[in-house]
C-alpha positions in Angstrom: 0.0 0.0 0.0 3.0 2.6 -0.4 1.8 3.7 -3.5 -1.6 5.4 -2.4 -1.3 8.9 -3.2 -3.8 11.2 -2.8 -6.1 12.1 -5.8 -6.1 14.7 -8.4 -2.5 14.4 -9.0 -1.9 14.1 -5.1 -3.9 17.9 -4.7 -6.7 16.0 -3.4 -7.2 17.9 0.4 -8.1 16.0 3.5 -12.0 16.4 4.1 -14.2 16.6 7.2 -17.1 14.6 6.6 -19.4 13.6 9.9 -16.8 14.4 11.9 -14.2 12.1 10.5 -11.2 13.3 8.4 -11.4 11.5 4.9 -8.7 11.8 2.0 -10.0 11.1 -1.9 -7.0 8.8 -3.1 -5.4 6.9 -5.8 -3.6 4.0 -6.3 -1.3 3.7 -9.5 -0.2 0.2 -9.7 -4.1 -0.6 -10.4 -5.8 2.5 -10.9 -8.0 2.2 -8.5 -9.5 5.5 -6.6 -10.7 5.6 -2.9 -11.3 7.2 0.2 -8.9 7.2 3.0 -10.2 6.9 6.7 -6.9 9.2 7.8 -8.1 8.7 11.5 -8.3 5.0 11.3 -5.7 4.6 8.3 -8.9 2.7 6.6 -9.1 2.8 2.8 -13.1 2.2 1.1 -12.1 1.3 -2.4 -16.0 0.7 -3.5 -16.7 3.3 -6.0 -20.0 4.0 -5.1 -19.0 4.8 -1.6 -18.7 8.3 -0.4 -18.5 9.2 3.5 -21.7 11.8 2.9 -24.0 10.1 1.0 -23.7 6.2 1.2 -21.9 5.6 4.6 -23.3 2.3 4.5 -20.8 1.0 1.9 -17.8 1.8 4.5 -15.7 -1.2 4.2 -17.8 -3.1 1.8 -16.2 -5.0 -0.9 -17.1 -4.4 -4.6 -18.0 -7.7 -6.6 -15.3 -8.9 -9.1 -16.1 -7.3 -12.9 -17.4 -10.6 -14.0 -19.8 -10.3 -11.4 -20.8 -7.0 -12.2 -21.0 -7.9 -15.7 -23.1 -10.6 -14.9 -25.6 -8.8 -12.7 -26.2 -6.2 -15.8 -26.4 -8.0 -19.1 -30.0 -8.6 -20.4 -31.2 -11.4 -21.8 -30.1 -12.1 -25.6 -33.5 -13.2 -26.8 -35.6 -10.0 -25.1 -38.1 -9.0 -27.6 -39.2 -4.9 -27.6 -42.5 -5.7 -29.5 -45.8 -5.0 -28.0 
């Protein structure tokens, strides 16, 4: 984890959220972005996560791609006729 640096090409400014300090960051070796708990040294790396409007996903792993993939592809055979 050395090469977290913070986001916007390490700009990114540590955030008080609900009274928790939070760092937007980014992670070159696989381009992944994130927020940083800096009081708990905690990283969230779900992309829909954001300490002010989904708290919920704090710590929650995203699925794999193929998952996700998975979960959005429609059938083949859908018809759109009424």
């Amino acid at each position: 984890m050395s090469d977290i640096v913070p986001a916007c090409g390490g700009t990114e400014p540590i955030s008080v959220i609900n009274g928790r300090r939070w760092q937007y960051v980014f992670q070159p070796s696989t381009g992944r972005h994130g927020y940083l708990d800096v009081d708990n040294d905690l990283i969230t790396w779900h992309r829909s996560f954001h300490p002010a409007h989904s708290p919920e996903l704090e710590l929650c792993a995203e699925p794999p791609l193929p998952e996700r993939w998975d979960a959005i592809k429609q059938p083949e055979e859908m018809t759109l006729y009424w």
